[in-house]
C-alpha positions in Angstrom: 63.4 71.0 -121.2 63.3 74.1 -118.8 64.9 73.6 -115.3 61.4 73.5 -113.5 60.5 69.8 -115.8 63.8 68.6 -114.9 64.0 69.3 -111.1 60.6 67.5 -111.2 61.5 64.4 -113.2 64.9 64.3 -111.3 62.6 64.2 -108.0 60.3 61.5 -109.6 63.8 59.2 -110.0 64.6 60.1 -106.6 61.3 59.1 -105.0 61.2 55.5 -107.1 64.9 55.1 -106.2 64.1 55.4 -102.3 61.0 53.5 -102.5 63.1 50.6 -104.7 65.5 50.5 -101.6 62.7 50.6 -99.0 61.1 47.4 -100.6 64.1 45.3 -100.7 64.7 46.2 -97.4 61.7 45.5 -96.3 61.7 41.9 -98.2 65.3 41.3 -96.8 63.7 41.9 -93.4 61.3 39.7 -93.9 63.1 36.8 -94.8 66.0 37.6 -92.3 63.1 37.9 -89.8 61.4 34.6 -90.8 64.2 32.4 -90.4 66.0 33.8 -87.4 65.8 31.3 -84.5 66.1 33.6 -81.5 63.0 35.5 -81.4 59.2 34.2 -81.4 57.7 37.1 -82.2 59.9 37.9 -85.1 59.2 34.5 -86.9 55.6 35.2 -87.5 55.4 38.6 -87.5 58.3 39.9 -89.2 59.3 43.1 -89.7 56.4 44.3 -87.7 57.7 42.7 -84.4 60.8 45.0 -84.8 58.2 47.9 -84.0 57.8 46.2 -80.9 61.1 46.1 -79.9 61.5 49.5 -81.1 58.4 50.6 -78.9 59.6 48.4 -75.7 62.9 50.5 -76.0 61.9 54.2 -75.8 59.2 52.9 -73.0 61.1 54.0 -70.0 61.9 57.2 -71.3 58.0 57.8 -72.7 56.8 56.9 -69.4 59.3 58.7 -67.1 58.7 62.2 -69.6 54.9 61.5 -70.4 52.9 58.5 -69.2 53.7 58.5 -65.7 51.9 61.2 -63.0 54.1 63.6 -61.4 54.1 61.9 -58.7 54.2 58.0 -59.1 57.8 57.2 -61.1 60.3 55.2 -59.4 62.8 55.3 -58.0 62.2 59.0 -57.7 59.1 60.3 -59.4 59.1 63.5 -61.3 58.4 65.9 -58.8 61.1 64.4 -56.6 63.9 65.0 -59.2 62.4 68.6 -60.5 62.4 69.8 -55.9 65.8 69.0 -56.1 67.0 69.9 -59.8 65.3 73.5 -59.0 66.9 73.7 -55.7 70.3 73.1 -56.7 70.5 74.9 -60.1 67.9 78.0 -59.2 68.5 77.9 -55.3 64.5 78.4 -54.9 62.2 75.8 -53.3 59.3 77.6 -53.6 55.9 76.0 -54.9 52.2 76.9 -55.8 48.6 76.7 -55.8 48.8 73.3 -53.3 50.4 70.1 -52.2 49.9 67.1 -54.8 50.5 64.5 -51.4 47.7 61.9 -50.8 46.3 63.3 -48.1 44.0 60.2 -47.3 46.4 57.5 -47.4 48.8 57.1 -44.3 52.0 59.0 -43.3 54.1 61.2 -41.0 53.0 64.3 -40.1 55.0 67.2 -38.3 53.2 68.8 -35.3 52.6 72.2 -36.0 52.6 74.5 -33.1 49.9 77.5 -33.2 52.8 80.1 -31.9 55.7 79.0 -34.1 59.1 80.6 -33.7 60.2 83.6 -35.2 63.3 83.6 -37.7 65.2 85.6 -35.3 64.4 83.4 -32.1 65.8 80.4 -34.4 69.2 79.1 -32.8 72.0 79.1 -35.2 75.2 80.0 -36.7 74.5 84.1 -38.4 78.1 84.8 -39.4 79.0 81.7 -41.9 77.9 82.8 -45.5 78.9 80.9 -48.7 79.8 82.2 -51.7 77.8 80.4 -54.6 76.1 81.0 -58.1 73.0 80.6 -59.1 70.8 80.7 -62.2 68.0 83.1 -62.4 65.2 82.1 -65.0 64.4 85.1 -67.4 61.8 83.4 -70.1 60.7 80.0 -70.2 59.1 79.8 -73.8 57.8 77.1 -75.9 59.8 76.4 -78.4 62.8 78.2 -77.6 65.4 77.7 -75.8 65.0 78.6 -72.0 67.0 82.2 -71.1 68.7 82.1 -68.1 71.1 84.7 -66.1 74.1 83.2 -64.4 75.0 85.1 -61.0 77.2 85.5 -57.8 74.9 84.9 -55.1 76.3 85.3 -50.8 74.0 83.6 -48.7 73.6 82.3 -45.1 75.2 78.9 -44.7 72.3 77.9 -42.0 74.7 75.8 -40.0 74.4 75.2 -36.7 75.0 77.2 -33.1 78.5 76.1 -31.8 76.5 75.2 -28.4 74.5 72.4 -30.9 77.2 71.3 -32.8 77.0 67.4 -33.3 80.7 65.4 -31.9 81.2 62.2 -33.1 83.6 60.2 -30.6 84.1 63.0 -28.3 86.4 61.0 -26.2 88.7 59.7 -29.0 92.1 61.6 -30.0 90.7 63.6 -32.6 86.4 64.1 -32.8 84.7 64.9 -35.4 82.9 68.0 -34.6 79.6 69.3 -37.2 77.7 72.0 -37.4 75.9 70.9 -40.3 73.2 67.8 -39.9 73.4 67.0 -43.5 76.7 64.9 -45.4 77.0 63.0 -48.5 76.6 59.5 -48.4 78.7 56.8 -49.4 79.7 56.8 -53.3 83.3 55.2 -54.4 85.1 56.3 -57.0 84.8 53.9 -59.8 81.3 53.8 -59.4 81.0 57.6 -59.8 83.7 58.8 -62.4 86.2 61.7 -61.2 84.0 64.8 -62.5 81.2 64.0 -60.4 83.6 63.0 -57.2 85.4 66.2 -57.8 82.3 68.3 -58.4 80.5 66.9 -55.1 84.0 67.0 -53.1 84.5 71.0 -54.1 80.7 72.0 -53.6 80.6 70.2 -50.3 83.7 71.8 -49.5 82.0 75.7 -50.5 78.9 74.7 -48.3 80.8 74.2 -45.2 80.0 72.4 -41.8 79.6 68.6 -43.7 81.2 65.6 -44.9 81.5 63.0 -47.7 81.9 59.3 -47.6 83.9 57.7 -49.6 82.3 54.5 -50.4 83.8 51.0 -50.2 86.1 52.0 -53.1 88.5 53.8 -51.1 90.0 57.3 -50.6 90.7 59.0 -54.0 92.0 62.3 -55.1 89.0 63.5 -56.1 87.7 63.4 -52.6 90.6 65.1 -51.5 89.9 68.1 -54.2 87.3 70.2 -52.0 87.8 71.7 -48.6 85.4 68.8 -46.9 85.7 66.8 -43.8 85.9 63.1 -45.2 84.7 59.9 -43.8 86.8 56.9 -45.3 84.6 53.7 -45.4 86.4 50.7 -45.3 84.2 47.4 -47.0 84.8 43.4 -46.8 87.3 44.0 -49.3 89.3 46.3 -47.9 89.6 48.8 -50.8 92.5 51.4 -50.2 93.7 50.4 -46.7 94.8 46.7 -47.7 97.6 45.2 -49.6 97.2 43.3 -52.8 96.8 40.2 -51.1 93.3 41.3 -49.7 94.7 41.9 -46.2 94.8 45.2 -43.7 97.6 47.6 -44.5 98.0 49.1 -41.2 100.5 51.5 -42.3 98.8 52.7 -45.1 95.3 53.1 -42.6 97.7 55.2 -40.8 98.6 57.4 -43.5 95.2 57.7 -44.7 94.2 59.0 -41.2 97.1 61.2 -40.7 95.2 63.6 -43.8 93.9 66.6 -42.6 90.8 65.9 -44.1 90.0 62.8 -42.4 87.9 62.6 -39.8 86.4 59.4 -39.1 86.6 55.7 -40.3 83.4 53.7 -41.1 83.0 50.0 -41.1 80.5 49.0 -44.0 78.6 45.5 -42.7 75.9 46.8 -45.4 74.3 48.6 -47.5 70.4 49.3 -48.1 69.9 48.1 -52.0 72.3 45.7 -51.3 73.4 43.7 -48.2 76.0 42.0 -49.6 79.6 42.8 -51.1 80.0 45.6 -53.9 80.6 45.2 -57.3 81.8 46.7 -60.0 82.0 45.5 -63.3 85.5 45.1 -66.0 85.3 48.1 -67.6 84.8 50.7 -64.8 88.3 49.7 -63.2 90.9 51.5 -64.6 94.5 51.6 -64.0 93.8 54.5 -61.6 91.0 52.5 -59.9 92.8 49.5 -59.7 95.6 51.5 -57.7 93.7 53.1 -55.5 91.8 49.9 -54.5 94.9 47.5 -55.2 93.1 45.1 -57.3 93.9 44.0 -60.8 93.1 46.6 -63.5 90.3 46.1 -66.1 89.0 42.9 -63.9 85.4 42.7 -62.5 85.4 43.5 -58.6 83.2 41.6 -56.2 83.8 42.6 -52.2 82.7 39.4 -49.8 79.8 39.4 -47.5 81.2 40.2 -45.1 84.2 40.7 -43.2 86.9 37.8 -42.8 88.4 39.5 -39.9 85.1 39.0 -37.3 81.9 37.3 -37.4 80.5 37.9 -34.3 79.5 41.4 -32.4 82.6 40.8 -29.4 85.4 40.5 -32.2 83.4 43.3 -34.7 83.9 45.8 -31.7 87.7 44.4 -31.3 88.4 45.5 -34.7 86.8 48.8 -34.0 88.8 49.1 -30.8 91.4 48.2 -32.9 91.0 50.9 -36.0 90.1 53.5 -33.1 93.3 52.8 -31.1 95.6 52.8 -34.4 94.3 55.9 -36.2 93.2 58.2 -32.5 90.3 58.7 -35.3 86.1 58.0 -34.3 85.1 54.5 -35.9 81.7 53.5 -36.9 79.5 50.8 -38.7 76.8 51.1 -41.3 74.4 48.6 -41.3 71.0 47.3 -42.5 68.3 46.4 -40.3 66.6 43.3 -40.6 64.0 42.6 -37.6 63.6 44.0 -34.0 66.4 42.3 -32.5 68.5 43.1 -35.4 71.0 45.7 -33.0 70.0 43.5 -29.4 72.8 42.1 -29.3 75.4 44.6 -29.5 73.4 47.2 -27.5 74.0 45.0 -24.7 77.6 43.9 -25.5 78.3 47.9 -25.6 76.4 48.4 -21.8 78.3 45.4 -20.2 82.2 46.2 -21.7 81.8 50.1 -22.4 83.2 48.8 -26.4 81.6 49.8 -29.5 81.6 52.3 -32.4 81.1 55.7 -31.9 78.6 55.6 -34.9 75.8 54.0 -36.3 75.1 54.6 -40.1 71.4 52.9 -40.5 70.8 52.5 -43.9 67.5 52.1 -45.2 65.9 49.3 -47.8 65.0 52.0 -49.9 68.8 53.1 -51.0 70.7 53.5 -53.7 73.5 52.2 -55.2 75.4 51.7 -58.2 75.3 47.6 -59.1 73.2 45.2 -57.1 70.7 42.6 -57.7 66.6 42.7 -57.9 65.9 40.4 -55.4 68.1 41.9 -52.6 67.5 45.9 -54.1 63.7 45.3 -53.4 63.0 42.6 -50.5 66.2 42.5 -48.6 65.8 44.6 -45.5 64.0 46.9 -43.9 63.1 50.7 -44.8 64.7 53.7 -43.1 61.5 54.5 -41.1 61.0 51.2 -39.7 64.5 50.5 -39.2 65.8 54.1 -37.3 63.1 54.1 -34.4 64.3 50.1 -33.6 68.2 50.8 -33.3 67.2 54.3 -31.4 65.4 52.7 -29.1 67.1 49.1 -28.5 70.2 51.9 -27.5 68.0 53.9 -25.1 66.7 50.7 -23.4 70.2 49.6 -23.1 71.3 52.7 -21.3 74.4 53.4 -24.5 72.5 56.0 -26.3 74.3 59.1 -25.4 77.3 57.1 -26.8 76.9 56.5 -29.9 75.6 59.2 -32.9 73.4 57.8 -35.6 73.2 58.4 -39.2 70.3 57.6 -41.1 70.0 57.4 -45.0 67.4 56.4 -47.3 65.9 58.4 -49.5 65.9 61.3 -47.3 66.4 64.4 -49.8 63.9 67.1 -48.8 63.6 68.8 -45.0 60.1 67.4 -44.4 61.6 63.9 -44.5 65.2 64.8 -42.5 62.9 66.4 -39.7 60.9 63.2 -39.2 64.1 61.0 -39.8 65.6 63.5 -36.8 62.5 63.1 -34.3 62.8 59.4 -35.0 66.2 59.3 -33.5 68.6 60.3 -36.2 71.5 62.8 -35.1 73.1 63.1 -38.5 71.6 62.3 -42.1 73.2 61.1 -45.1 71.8 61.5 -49.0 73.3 60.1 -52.5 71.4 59.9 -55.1 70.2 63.9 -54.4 73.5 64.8 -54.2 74.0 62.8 -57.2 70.9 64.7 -59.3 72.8 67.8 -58.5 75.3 67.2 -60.7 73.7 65.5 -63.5 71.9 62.4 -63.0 68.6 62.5 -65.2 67.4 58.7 -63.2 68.8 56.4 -66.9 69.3 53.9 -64.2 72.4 52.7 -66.1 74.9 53.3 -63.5 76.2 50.2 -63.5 76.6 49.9 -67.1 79.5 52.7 -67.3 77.4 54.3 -70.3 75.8 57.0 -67.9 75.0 59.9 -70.7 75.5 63.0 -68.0 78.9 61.4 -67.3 78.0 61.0 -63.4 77.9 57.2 -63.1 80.8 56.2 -65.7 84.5 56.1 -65.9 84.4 57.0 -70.1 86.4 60.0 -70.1 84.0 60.7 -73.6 81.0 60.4 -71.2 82.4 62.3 -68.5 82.6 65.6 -70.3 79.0 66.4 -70.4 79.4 66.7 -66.2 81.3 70.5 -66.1 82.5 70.8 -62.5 83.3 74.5 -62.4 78.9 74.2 -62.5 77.8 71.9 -61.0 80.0 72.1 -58.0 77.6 75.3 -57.4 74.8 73.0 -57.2 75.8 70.7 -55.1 76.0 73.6 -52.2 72.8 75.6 -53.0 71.0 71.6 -52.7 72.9 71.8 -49.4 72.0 74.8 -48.2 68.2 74.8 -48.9 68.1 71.8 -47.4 69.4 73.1 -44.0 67.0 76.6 -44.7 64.2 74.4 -45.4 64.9 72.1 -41.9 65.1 75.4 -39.6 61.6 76.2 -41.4 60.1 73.2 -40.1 61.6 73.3 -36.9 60.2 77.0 -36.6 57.1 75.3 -37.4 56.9 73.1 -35.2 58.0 75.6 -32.4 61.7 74.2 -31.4 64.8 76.7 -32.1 66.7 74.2 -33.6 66.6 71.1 -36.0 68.3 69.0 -33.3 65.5 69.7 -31.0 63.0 67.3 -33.0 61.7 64.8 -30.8 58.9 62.1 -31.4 56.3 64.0 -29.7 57.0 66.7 -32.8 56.0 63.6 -35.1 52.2 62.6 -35.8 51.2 59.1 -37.6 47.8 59.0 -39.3 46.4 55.6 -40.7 43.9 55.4 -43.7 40.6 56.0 -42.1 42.3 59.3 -40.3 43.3 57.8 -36.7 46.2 59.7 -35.5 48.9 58.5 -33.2 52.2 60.8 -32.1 55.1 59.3 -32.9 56.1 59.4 -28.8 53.2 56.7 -28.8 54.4 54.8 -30.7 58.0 54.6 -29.5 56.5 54.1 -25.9 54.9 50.8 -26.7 58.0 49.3 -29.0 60.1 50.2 -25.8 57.6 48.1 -23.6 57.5 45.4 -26.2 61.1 45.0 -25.6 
């Protein structure tokens, strides 16, 4: 026998051998699948209902990558996450051949001017640059890998004119002076694992002129790792300002506002995907997590409702008063709005004692977060664009506007939508889940399973290593910073010097048969409404 015959009987064996195996498999299946009592489908159709299962598995990731338009996936569809992937990693947000909007269904519209401004009439800051990397794109091929040249990049940091700067509690101790309208929004650590904290904290930090939030989980050192002005929310719970009794820790709000760092405190009544406590489950909280927040290690974590220590708007704004007076530090609130006369009542609690916070977070329906439920994520409370214009104007109508800054979030990640967010009454502007793209999130939507695969949403330190900070720290500031270019473009556009300039007249509202109606309009009549 010559070696030819024998490597082709010795692959004859092999074949029989493998299809030997694949039948009793099969037949085990079957009978395995017959008998089992939990599945329907598998008892009359076995074997083949496991191709089912198998197919109802890899769905989300065949309609997300194939099935789905570029412009209908949820929560962010694809053209969404590629805008701000190819901002932050290529610092270019640059697009062509046309606009793939639905121009005959209804929306906001910015009112262009015919004489826009020229870049050098635009108002702003020309001396701050940052110092930032970038990826330039060589060869895109088929089949091969993608070739790509790393490099130093010094560019403008398109903050604002000292004369526009936004102040946050201008008559407290210590304000909080910006210069940049655009901050990270809340995200604790233990729902986001150190990497990404750290890699958001140090590009924020390179950017200049913004803030992060800390989330309900409590000051971290992670937060601490970037040069970044920091505002410390403080939940029901009272994660990392109480003792392990659940109570205020007065000293230790002290020390937290006697950082450098800190700026500002924030009162979290609620959040947009979730008005309600956080949570968090077992696994996420660590020893290190547990310290920080002074809860029981390895032990799921639900925060209350709301707040045991007020549950009215007189004693909310004592506490405030109360934080304000302790720390010399500007207090605010986030909150959800849930009707009209959601903010009424402490409008005119703030006219008739001069009390209140010195900011507003309004957080939209439409927001993010790491654990919450389906009922309350999609029906619970009103989106940002129906919510901002009612707590803007129940403020003006109650004569405490000019005290009190507001910051709006939800789902407000590219300048188009900031600039109408701004001209509906917004003074600062919070984003998450685009910071959170920046450094890794690919939309899994398992963040509150701690098996996030880019290590953004997860404590596993295995997990974690995919997120490289020393990169994507980079990304996080050229996001931020063609953001703020692309704002000063549209308020160019519209012919105002400066991004804070946007007002409602700037804004235009078109229905589905083409009826337009400026957003000044429509402001004028809510106000008369009352």
């Amino acid at each position: 026998m010559n070696l030819a015959d024998f490597f082709i009987i010795f692959g004859s064996i092999i074949t029989i051998l493998v299809l030997i195996v694949f039948f009793i498999l099969l037949v085990y299946l079957f009978n395995f699948d017959r008998n089992q009592k939990r599945h329907s489908i598998l008892r009359n159709y076995p074997v083949l209902g496991r191709a089912r299962y198998f197919l109802e598995n890899i769905g989300p990731e065949f309609r997300q990558y194939w099935f789905n338009s570029d412009t209908e996936g949820k929560p962010f569809s694809r053209d969404d996450y590629e805008h701000i992937v190819k901002n932050a990693k290529y610092k270019r947000d640059v697009v062509g051949f046309g606009s793939k909007r639905d121009f005959e269904g209804k929306g906001f519209f910015i009112r262009n001017e015919m004489f826009p401004k020229l870049a050098d009439e635009m108002k702003m800051d020309r001396t701050t640059k940052v110092l930032t990397k970038r990826y330039v794109l060589l060869n895109d091929p088929l089949f091969s890998q993608r070739k790509e040249k790393w490099e130093d990049e010094e560019a403008s940091a398109y903050l604002l004119h000292d004369d526009d700067a936004v102040v946050i509690g201008p008559s407290t101790q210590h304000p909080f002076r910006l210069k940049g309208l655009i901050g990270m929004s809340a995200m604790s650590y233990g729902s986001l694992g150190p990497n990404a904290i750290t890699a958001l904290s140090e590009g924020l930090g390179l950017a200049k002129g913004t803030w992060m939030n800390t989330g309900e989980g409590g000051l971290s050192p992670y937060h601490l790792k970037g040069d970044v002005d920091i505002i410390v929310q403080i939940g029901p719970a009272m994660f990392g300002v109480r003792d392990m009794n659940g109570n205020m820790d007065w000293d230790e709000l002290k020390r937290k506002s006697e950082i450098p760092q800190v700026k500002a405190f924030e009162i979290k009544l609620a959040q947009g995907a979730k008005t309600r406590g956080g949570h968090i489950d077992a696994e996420k909280v660590t020893p290190e997590i547990a310290e920080i927040r002074k809860v029981t290690p390895y032990k799921s974590i639900d925060s209350p409702n709301r707040f045991t220590q007020f549950g009215d708007v007189p004693s909310m704004c004592e506490f405030v008063e109360q934080i304000r007076n302790h720390t010399g530090k500007p207090v605010g609130m986030k909150i959800v709005v849930g009707g009209s006369d959601s903010v009424e009542e402490l409008a005119k609690y703030m006219k008739e004692t001069g009390k209140g916070p010195d900011f507003i977070t309004v957080d939209g329906g439409e927001g993010g977060t790491g654990a919450s439920y389906q009922e309350l994520i999609d029906s619970v409370g009103l989106p940002i664009k129906s919510a901002l214009p009612i707590v803007h104007s129940t403020l003006q109508r109650y004569g405490v506007r000019n005290r009190v800054k507001i910051i709006a979030s939800g789902k407000l990640f590219t300048p188009d939508r900031i600039a109408i967010a701004l001209a509906m009454g917004a003074d600062l502007i919070n984003i998450a889940r685009g910071f959170m793209i920046t450094v890794g999130c690919i939309q899994t939507l398992k963040c509150h399973s701690n098996a996030c695969p880019v290590g953004v949403a997860t404590t596993d330190p295995n997990l974690q290593n995919a997120l490289v900070i020393d990169e994507k720290k980079y990304r996080v500031v050229n996001y931020l910073v063609t953001l703020r270019k692309g704002l000063y473009r549209a308020a160019a556009a519209a012919g105002i010097e400066s991004p804070v300039h946007f007002e409602p007249k700037h804004i235009m509202f078109k229905d589905e048969k083409g009826v337009i109606t400026s957003l000044e309009k429509i402001f004028h009549e809510q106000i008369e409404a009352g």
